[in-house]
C-alpha positions as CSV (number, residue, x, y, z in Angstrom):
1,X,13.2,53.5,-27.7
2,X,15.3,55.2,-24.9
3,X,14.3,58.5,-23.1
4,X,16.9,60.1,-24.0
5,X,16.7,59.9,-27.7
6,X,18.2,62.8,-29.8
7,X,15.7,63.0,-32.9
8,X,12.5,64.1,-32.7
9,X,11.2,60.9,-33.7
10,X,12.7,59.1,-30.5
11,X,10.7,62.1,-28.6
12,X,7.8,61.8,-30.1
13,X,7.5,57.9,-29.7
14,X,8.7,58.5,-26.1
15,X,5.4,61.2,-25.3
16,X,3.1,58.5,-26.6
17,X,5.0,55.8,-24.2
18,X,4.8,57.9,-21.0
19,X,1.7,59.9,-21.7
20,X,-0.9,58.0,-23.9
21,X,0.3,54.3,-23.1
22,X,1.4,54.8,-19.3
23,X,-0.9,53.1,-17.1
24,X,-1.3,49.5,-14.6
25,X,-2.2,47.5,-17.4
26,X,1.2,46.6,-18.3
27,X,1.7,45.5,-14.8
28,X,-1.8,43.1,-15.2
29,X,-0.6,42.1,-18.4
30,X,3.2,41.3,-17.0
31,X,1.2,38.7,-14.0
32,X,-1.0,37.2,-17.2
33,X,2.1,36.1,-18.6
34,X,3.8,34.8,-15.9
35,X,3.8,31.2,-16.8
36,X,5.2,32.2,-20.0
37,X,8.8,32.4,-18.5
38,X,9.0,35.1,-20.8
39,X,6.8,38.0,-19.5
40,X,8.7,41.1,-18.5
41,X,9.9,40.5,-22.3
42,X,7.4,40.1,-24.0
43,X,5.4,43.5,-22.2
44,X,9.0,45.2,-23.3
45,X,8.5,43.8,-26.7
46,X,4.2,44.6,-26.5
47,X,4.8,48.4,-25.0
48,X,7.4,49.3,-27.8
49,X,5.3,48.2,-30.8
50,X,2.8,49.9,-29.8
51,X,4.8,52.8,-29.3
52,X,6.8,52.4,-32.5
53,X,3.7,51.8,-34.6
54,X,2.0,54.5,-33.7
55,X,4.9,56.8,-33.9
56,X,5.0,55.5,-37.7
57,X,1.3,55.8,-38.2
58,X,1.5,59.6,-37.5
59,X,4.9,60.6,-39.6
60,X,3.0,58.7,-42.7
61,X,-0.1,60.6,-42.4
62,X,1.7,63.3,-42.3
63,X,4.1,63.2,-45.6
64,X,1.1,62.4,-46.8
65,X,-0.8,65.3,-46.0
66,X,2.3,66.9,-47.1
67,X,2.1,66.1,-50.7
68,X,-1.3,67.9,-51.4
69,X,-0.6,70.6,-48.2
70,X,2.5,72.0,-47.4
71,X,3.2,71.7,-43.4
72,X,4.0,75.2,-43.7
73,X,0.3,76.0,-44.8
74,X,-2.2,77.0,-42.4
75,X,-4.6,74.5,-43.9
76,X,-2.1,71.8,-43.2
77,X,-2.5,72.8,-39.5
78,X,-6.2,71.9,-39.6
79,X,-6.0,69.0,-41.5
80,X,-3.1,67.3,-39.5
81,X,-4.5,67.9,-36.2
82,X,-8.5,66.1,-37.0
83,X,-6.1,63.0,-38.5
84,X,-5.0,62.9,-34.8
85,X,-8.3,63.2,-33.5
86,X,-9.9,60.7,-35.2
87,X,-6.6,58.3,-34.9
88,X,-4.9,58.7,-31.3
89,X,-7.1,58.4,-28.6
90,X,-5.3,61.2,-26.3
91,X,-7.2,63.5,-23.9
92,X,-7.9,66.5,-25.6
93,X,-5.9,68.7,-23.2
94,X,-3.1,66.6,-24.2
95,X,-3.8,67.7,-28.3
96,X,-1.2,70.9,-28.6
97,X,2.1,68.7,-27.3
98,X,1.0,66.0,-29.6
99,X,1.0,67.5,-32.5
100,X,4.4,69.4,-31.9
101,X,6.1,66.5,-31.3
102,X,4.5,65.6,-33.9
103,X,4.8,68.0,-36.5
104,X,8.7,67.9,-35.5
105,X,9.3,64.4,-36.2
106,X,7.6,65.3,-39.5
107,X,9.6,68.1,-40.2
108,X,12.9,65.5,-39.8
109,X,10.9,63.0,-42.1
110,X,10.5,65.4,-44.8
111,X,13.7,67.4,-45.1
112,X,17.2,66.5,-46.9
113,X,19.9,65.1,-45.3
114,X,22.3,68.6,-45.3
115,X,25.2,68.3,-47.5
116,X,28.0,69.0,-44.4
117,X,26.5,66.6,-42.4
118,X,26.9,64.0,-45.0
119,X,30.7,64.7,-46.0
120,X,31.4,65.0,-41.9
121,X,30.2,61.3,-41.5
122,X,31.9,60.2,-44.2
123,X,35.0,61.9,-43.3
124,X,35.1,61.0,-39.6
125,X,34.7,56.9,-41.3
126,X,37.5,57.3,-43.7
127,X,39.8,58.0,-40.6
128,X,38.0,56.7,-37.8
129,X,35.1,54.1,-38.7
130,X,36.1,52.0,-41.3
131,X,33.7,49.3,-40.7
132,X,29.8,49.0,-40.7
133,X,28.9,49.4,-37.2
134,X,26.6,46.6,-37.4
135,X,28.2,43.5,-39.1
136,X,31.6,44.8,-38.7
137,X,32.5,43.8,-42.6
138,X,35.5,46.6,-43.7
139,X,33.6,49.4,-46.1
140,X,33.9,50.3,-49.3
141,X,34.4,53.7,-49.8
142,X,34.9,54.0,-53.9
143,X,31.8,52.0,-54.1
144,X,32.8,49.5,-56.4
145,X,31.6,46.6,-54.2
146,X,27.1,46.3,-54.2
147,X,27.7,44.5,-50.8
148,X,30.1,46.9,-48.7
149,X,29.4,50.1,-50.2
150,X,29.6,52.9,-47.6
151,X,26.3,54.3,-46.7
152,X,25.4,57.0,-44.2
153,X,22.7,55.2,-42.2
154,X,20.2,56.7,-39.8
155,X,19.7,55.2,-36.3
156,X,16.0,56.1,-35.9
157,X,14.8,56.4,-39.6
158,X,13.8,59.5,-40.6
159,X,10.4,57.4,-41.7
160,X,9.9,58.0,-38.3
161,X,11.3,60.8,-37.5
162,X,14.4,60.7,-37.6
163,X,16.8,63.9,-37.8
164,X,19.6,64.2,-40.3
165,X,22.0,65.4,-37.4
166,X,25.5,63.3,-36.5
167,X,23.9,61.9,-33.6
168,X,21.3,59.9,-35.3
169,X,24.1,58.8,-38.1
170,X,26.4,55.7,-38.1
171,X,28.6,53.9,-40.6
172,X,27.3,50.8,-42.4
173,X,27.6,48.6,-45.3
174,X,25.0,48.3,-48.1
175,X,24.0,44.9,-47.2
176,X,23.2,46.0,-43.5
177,X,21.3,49.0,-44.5
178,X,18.6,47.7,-46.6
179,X,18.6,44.3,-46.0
180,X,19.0,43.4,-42.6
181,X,18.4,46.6,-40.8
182,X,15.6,47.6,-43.7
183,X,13.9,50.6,-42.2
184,X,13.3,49.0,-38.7
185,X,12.8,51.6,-36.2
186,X,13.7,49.4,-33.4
187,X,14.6,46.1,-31.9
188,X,10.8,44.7,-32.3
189,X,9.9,45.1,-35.7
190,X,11.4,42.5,-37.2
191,X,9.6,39.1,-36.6
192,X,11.2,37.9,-33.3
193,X,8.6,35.6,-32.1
194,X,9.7,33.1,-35.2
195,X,13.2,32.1,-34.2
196,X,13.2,28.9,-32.5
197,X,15.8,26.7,-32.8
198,X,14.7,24.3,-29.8
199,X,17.3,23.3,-27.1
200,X,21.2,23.3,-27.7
201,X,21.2,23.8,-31.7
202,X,24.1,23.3,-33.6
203,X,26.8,25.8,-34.1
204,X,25.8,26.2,-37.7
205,X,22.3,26.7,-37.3
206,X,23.5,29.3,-35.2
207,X,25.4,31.0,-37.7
208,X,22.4,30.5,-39.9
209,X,20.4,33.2,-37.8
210,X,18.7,35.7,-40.7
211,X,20.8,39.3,-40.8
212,X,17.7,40.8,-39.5
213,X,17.3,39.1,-36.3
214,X,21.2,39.7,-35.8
215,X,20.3,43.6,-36.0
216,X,17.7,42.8,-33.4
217,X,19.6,41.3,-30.9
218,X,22.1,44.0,-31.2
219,X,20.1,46.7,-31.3
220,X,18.2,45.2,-28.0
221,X,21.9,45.3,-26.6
222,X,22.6,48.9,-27.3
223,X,19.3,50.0,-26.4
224,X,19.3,48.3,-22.9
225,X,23.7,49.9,-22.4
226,X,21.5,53.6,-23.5
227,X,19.3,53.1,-21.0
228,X,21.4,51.9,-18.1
229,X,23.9,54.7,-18.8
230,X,21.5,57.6,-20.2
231,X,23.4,57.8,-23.0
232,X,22.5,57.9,-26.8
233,X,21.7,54.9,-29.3
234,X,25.0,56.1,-31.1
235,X,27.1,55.9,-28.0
236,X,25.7,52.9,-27.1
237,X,26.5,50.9,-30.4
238,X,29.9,52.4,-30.7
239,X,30.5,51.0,-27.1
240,X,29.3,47.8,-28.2
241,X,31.1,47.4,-31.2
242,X,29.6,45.4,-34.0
243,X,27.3,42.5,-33.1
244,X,29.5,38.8,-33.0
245,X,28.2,35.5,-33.8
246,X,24.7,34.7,-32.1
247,X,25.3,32.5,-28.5
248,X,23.3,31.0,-25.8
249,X,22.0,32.7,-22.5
250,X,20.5,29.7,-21.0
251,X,21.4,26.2,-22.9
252,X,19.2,24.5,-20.8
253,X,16.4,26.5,-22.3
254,X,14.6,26.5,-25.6
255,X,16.6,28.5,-28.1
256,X,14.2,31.8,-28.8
257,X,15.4,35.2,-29.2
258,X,15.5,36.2,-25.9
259,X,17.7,33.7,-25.2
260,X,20.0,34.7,-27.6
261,X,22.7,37.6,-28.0
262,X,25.6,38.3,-30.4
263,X,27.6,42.0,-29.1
264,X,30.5,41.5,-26.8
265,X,30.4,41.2,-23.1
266,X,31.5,44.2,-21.2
């Protein structure tokens, strides 16, 4: 979740950040959790599901809407905006952006990926990305292997909102795409707060660490390089390179996830 997201997903989760959950209490609930050791975290990891959910929330009532109404109808208009009524708790005079951000992200959700977008990507991989952007593993591009079949995988899902544009498209191995990212719209999703190794684990339960808690940590990386250089998600994992195997911050502290990373120092 970065403010300068490309899809209209990544906006529309970023109106409902700064507009509907802006506010001090994040501040009172960052000096609640003080003695936690991990509280500007865990408000990070609070705010963006929050966010996240919601954003989800809104493109699913939508599609399905969608399958009775066409967004395109007039009655879907009516329809679509009392579901946001009676679910988002927005000031009204805040109604007309929400629901184009809105209906935009649904718009992404809804159509086909285009044809020329698809044989770009794959083109621009054959020469140029040979290797699932998030494990690393080479590709297979006849795919004759179930594991490291090529697949065209969006950023920001388009469950969320995500467009099928080249920005919000990267490179990645079967595996990757539906097993350990799944359809995980960002860092937090997956459930972080269960990985605890205690203090210095062994190497091998290291290596151990489930594929989806790899994703996390390097999406968290990305993310955090997007923001710092205003950049995009995509420019930020290509800079980042696939993620490594998981290490230490602190090995004097307890081994949780944010004490963990796995993408290469810069």
């Amino acid at each position: 979740m970065i403010d300068c997201g490309i899809t209209s997903g990544e906006r529309l989760c970023n109106f409902l950040n700064h507009r509907l959950l802006a506010g001090e209490a994040w501040n009172d609930l960052e000096l609640l959790l003080d003695s936690t050791g991990r509280a500007k975290q865990l408000v990070e990891f609070y705010r963006q599901v929050a966010a996240v959910t919601l954003t989800g929330r809104i493109v699913a009532a939508g599609v399905s809407i969608n399958a009775t109404t066409s967004i395109y109808d007039a009655a879907f208009n009516k329809l679509f905006t009392e579901h946001l009524r009676s679910t988002v708790g927005i000031p009204g005079r805040l109604m007309n952006e929400l629901y184009r951000f809105s209906h935009r992200a649904l718009e992404a959700a809804i159509l086909p990926i285009p044809r020329s977008v698809q044989n770009k990507i794959r083109s621009w991989a054959i020469v140029r990305h040979q290797w699932c952007y998030m494990c690393g593993a080479s590709l297979d591009f006849d795919q004759n292997d179930p594991v490291l079949g090529y697949t065209l995988e969006h950023i920001w899902p388009r469950s969320y909102g995500g467009d099928s544009i080249e920005e919000n498209f990267l490179p990645a191995c079967q595996s990757c795409n539906s097993k350990k990212k799944s359809n995980f719209a960002t860092w937090t999703m997956p459930a972080i707060q269960s990985l605890l190794y205690g203090i210095s684990p062994e190497e091998q339960r290291l290596e151990e660490i489930h594929g989806s808690f790899k994703f996390s940590m390097h999406y968290r990386a990305a993310q955090d390089l997007a923001i710092q250089e205003r950049s995009t998600l995509k420019n930020a994992f290509l800079k980042i390179g696939p993620w490594t195997s998981a290490r230490l911050i602190d090995p004097d502290d307890v081994t949780d996830f944010f004490n963990l990373e796995n993408h290469k120092q810069n």
